[in-house]
C-alpha positions in Angstrom: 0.0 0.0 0.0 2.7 2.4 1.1 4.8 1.4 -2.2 1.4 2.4 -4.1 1.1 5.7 -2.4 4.6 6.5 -3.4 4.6 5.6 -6.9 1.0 8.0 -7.2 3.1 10.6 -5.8 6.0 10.3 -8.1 3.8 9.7 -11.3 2.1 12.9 -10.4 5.5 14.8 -9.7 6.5 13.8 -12.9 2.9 14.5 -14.4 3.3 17.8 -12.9 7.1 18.5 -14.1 6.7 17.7 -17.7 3.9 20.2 -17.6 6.1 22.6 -16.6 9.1 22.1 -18.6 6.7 21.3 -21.6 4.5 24.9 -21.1 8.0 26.9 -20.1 9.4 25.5 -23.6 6.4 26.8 -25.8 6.4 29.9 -23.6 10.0 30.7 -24.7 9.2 29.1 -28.6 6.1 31.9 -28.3 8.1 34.9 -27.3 10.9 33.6 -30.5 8.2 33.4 -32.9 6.8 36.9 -31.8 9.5 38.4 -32.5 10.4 37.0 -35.6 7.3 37.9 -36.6 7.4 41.3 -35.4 10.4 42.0 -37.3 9.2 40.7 -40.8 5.8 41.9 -40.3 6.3 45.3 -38.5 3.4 44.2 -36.2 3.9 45.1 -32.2 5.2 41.3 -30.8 2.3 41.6 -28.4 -0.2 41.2 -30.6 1.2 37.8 -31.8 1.8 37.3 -27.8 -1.7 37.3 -27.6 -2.3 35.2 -30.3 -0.5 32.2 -29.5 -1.9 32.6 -26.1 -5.4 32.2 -27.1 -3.4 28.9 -28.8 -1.8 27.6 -26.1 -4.7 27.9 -24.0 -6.3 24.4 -25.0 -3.3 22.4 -23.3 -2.8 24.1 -20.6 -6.2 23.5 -19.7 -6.0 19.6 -20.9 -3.1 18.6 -19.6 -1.7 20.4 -16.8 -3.5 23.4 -15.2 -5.3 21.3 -12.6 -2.1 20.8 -11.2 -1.3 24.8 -10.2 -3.7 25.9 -7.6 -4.3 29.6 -7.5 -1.6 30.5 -5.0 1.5 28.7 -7.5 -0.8 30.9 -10.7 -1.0 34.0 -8.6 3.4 33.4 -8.0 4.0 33.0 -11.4 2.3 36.1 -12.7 3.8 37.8 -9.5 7.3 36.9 -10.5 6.8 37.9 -14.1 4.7 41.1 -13.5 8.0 42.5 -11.5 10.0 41.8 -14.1 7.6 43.6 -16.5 7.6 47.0 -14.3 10.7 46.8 -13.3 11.6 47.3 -16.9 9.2 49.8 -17.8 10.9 51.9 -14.9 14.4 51.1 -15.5 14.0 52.4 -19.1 11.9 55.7 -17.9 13.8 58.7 -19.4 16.7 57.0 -20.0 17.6 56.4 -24.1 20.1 53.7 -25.5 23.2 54.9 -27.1 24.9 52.6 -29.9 26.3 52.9 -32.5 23.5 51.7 -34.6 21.9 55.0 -34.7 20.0 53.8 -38.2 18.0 51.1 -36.6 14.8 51.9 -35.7 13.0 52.6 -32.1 12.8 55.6 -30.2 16.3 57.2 -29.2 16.6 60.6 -27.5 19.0 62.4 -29.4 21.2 64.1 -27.3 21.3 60.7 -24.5 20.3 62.3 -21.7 17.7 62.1 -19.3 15.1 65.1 -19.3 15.3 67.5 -16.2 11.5 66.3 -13.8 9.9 69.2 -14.2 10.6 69.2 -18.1 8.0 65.8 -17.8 6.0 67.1 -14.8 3.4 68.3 -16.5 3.0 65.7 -19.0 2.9 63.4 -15.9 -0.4 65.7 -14.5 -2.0 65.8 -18.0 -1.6 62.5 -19.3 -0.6 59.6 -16.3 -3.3 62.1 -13.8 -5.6 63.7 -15.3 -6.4 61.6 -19.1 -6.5 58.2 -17.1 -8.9 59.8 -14.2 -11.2 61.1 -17.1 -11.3 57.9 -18.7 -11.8 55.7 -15.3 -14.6 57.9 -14.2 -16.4 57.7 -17.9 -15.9 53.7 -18.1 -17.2 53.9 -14.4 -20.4 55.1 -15.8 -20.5 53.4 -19.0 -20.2 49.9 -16.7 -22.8 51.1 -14.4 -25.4 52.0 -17.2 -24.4 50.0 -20.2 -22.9 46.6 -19.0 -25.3 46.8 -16.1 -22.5 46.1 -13.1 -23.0 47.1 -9.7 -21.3 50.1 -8.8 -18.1 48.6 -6.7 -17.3 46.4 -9.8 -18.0 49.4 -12.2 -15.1 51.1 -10.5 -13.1 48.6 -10.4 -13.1 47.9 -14.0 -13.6 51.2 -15.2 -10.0 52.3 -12.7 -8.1 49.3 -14.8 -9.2 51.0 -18.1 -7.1 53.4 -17.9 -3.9 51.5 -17.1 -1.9 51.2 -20.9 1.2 50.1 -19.3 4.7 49.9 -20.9 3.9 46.5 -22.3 2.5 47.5 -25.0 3.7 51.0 -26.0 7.2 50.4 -25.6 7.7 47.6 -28.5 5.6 50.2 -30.9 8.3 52.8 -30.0 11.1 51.1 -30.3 9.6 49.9 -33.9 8.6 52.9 -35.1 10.5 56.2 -35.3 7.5 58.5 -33.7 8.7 61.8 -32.9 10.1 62.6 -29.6 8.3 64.8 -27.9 5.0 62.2 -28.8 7.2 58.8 -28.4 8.2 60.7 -24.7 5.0 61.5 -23.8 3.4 58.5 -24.5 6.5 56.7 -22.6 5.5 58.8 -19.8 1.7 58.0 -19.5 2.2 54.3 -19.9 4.9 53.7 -17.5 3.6 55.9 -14.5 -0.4 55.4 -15.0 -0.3 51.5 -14.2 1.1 52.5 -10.5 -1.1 55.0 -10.7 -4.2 53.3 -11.2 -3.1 49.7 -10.2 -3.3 51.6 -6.4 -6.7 53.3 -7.1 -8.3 50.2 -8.1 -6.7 48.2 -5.2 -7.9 50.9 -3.1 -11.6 50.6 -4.6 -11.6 47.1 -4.1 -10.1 47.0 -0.3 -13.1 49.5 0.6 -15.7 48.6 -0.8 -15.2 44.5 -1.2 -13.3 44.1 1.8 -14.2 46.8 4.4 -18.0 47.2 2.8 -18.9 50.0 5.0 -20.9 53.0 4.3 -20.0 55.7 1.4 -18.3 58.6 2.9 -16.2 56.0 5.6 -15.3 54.0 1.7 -14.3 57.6 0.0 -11.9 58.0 3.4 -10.9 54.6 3.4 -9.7 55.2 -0.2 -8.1 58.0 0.0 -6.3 56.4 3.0 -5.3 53.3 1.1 -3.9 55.3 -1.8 -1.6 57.6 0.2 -0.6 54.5 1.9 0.2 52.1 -0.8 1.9 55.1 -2.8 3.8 55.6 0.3 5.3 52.1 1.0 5.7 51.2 -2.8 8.2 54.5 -2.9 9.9 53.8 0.4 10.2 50.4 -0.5 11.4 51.4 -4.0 13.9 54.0 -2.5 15.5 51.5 -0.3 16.1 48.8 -2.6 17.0 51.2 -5.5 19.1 53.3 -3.0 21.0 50.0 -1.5 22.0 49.1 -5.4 23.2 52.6 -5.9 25.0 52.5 -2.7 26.9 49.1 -3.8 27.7 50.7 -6.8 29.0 53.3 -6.0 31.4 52.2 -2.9 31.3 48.6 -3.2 31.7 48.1 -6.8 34.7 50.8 -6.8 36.6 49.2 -3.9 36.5 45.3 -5.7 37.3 47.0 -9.2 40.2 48.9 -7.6 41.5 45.8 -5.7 40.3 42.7 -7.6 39.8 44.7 -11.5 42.0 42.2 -13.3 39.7 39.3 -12.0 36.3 40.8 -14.1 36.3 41.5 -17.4 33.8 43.0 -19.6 31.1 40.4 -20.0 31.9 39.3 -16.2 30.7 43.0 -14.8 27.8 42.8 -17.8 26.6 39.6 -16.0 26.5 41.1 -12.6 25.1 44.0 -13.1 21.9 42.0 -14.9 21.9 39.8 -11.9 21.8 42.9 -9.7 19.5 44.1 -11.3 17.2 40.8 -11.5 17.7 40.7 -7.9 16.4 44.3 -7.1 13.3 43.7 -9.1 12.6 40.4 -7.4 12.9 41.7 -3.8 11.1 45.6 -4.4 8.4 43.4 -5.8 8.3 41.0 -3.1 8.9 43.6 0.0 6.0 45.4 -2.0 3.6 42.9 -1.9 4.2 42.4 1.7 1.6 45.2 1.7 -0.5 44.2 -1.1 -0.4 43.8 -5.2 -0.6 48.2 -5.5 2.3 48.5 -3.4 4.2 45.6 -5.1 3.5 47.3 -8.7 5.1 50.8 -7.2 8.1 49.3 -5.0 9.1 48.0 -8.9 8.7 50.8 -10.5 10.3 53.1 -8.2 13.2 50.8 -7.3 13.6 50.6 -11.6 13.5 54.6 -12.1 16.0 55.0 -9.7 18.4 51.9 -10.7 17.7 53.2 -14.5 19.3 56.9 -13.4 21.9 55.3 -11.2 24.7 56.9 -13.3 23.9 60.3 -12.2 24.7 59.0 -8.5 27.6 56.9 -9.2 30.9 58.1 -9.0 33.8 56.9 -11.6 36.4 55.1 -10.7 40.2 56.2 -10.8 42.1 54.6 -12.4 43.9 53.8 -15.7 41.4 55.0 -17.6 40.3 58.4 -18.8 36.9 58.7 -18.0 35.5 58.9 -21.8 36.3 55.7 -21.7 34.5 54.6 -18.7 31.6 56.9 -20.0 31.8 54.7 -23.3 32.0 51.5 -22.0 29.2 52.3 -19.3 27.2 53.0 -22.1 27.9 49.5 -23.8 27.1 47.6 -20.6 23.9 49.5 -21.3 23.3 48.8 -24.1 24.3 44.9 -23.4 22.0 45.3 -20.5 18.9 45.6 -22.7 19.7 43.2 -25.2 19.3 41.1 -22.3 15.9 42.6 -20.6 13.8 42.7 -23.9 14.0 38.3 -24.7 13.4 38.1 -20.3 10.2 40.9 -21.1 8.9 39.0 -24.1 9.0 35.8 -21.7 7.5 37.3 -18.8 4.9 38.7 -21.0 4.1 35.7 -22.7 4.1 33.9 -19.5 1.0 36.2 -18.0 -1.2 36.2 -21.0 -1.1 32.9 -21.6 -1.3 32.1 -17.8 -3.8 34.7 -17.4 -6.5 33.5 -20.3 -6.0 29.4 -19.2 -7.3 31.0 -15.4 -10.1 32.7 -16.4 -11.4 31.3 -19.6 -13.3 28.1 -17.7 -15.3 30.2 -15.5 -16.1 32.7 -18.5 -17.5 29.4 -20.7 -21.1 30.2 -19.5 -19.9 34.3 -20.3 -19.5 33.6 -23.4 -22.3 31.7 -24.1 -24.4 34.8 -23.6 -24.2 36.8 -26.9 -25.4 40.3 -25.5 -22.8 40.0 -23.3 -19.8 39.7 -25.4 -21.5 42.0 -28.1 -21.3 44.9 -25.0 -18.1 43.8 -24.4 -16.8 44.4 -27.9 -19.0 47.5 -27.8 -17.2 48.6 -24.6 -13.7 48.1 -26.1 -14.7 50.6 -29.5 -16.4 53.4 -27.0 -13.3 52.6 -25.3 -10.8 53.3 -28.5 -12.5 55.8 -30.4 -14.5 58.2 -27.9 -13.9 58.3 -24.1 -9.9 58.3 -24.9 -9.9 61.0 -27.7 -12.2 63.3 -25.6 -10.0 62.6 -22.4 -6.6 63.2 -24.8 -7.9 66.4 -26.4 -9.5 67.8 -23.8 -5.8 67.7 -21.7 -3.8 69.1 -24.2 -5.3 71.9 -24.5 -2.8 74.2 -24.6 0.0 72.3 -25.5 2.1 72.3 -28.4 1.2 69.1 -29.8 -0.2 69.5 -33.1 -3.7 68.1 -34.0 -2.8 65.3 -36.1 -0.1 64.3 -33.0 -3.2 64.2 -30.7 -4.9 62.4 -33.2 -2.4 59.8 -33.0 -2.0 60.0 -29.1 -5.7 59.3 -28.5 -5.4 56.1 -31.1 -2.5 54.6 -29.6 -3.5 53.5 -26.1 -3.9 49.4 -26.2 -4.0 47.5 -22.2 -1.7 45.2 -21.9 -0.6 42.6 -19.2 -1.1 44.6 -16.2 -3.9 45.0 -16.5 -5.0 41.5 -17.0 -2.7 40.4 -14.3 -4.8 42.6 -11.4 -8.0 42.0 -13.5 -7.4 38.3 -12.8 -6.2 38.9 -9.0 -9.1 40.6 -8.3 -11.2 38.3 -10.0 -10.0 35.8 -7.6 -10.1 38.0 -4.5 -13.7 38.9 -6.1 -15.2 35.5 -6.3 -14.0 33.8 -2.6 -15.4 37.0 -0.8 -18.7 36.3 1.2 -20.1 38.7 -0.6 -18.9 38.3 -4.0 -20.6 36.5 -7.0 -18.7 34.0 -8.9 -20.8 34.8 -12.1 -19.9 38.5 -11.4 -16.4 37.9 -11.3 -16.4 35.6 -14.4 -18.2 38.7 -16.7 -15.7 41.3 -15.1 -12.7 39.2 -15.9 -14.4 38.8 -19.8 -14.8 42.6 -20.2 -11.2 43.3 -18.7 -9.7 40.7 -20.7 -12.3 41.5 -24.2 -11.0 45.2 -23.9 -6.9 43.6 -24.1 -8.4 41.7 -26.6 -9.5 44.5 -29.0 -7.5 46.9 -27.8 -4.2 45.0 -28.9 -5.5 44.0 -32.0 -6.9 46.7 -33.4 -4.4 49.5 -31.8 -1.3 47.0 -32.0 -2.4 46.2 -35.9 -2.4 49.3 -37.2 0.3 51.4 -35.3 2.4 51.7 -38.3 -0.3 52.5 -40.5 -2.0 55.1 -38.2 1.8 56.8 -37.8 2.5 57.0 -41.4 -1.4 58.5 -42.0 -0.8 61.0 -39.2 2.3 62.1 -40.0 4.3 61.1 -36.6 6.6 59.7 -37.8 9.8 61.2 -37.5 11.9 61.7 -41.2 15.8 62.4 -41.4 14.5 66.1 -42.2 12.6 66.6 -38.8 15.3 64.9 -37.2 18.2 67.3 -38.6 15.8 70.0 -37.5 15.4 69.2 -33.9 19.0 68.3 -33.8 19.9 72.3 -35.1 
């Protein structure tokens, strides 16, 4: 009997491993073929991200997902989602220099990062002000149109206006927008997911978890918001601080005594781990407090680790220091070589993750044709009316010219944040004594519908949209700007 017991235990270790080396494989085969594809067709690799997820869906279901439970799901998408914004802030204001200047992608000219208040107030209109407008219109437009109850109707309509780096990022670095739009839209979709990923944790925490009365939930908000912020920065600043600290004491003092031990791909290899390692612990720390906190800890602790050159002092010694500048820069440059494959994993990994958790209980969804005809409908009023008005109606003012706005008010898809918290809160949503698992199931279908749409459609026809707006950016504009 106890010889039978065993061997169950083994087959279903080894049941369970296969799975996992199986579904890392195609994860890795998904993110390669993306990006091949990207390349050849000039197609965002998120949109065939998605694709193959929808794909791979099938056998994850059939053959291994009823061996993760929701805690091992909800570590995976954790791990992967720190990665993700630990990126998006490492690269904030920052620009690669190479000497591949023809290849296409976004590149600040001059290299250098913008002074704060230079982006402070395209921080307040766009990352504040845009993605408030747009989460208090979707609000409604859930409330009245879908027909949710209020709570959820916040909650979804909050995680509308999260964009994310995701998903603007590999249209930038395809496309040579012009700067001033390429940096603004940078800016929006790598602060707003902090942003709103804390609102909508906030929402959800008062009015799912505390369910009090509505002035005590506005408080109770408000509370949560200023205290999430406030422990994803600190958190951020310490771990991002403690890197900067090792490199620019520790780092110095081992160069100076043990330099002839590391060479060039040695300290390229370090500094990636060290930098793996920061994003792994600001996220974890972070989530000590909850999922909002977690998302801010990353990016804070990436902003700063991303502008840790302006803190770090150069080392004496045989070299001049244009050459340490210049070989800084190439470990840089190395440096994201290797972040955009680990990206395109990690956001493989959570789409394909996220759509085998939630696509069972959204069977019976789906079934209901009104529904995903609103959802759809949702997704368009979503794309072509409540983010134009909300994109307009900020820059006002601005120097942005109308057929730049135009293009700004297209390119806004959702990406994997927001399916990552959609699907956390679904969970959270659905084992609450007073939530309703049929509620949760048609939330997670609109979140995951307006992805959908939004990727494809917005994703598709980025280049197109560019050239027919005029955005992009031609060696006589460029000359221009540079004089």
């Amino acid at each position: 009997m106890i010889h039978l017991v065993i061997g169950g235990v083994r087959t279903m270790a080894l049941d369970l491993l296969t799975f996992g080396l199986l579904i890392a494989g195609f994860i890795v085969l998904v993110a390669l073929i993306g990006e091949i594809l990207a390349r050849i067709t000039r197609v965002p690799n998120i949109v065939f991200h998605l694709l193959f997820a929808l794909v791979l869906t099938p056998f994850i279901l059939v053959f291994g997902f009823p061996y993760i439970d929701r805690h091992i799901l909800e570590l995976i998408i954790g791990l992967f989602l720190a990665i993700i914004v630990f990126e998006g802030g490492y690269n904030f204001n920052r620009c690669i220099s190479t000497e591949d200047s023809h290849l296409p992608g976004h590149r600040r000219k001059d290299c250098r990062p913008l002074p704060f208040r230079h982006l402070l107030s395209r921080i307040l209109r766009l990352s504040v002000l845009a993605g408030t407008i747009t989460s208090i219109i979707m609000t409604l437009l859930f409330t009245h149109l879908v027909g949710f109850p209020p709570v959820l109707a916040a909650l979804a309509g909050t995680l509308c206006a999260i964009t994310g780096p995701t998903v603007i990022n590999p249209i930038l670095r395809e496309l040579k927008i012009k700067e001033e739009v390429a940096e603004t839209l940078q800016v929006e979709g790598e602060l707003n997911d902090a942003i709103f990923a804390i609102a909508a944790g906030a929402i959800f925490t008062a009015f799912v978890i505390e369910a009090s009365g509505l002035l005590t939930n506005l408080f109770v908000i408000f509370f949560l918001i200023i205290v999430d912020l406030g422990i994803g920065i600190l958190v951020g600043l310490a771990i991002g601080g403690g890197g900067i600290l090792v490199a620019n004491y520790l780092r110095p003092w081992i160069t100076l005594r043990y330099g002839y031990r590391f060479d060039h791909m040695v300290i390229v290899t370090i500094d990636m781990l060290g930098l793996l390692c920061a994003a792994i612990l600001a996220y974890g720390f972070g989530s000590l407090f909850g999922v909002e906190a977690a998302i801010a800890a990353s990016l804070v602790a990436g902003m700063l680790l991303g502008q840790r050159r302006r803190f770090v002092k150069h080392i004496h010694d045989h070299r001049d220091e244009e050459d340490q500048i210049e070989e800084e820069e190439l470990t840089e440059a190395e440096i994201h070589t290797f972040q955009l494959p680990l990206t395109h994993i990690a956001v493989a990994t959570i789409f394909i993750f996220s759509i085998a958790a939630s696509l069972p209980s959204m069977i019976v969804i789906i079934t209901q044709w009104h529904l995903a005809v609103l959802a759809v409908v949702s997704a368009c009023l979503l794309m072509f009316i409540v983010r134009p008005f909300a994109i307009f109606l900020v820059t006002i003012g601005t120097s942005f010219s109308f057929r730049e706005k135009l293009f700004m008010s297209f390119l806004a898809p959702r990406g994997v944040i927001i399916s990552a918290l959609a699907l956390f809160f679904g969970f959270e949503f659905a084992t609450q004594p007073t939530g309703d698992p049929i509620l949760a199931a048609a939330f997670l279908w609109f979140i995951l519908a307006i992805v959908f749409v939004t990727i494809l459609v917005e994703g598709g026809l980025a280049t197109w949209t560019a050239k027919k707006t005029g955005v992009i950016e031609t060696e006589s504009t460029a000359d221009a700007a540079e004089d």
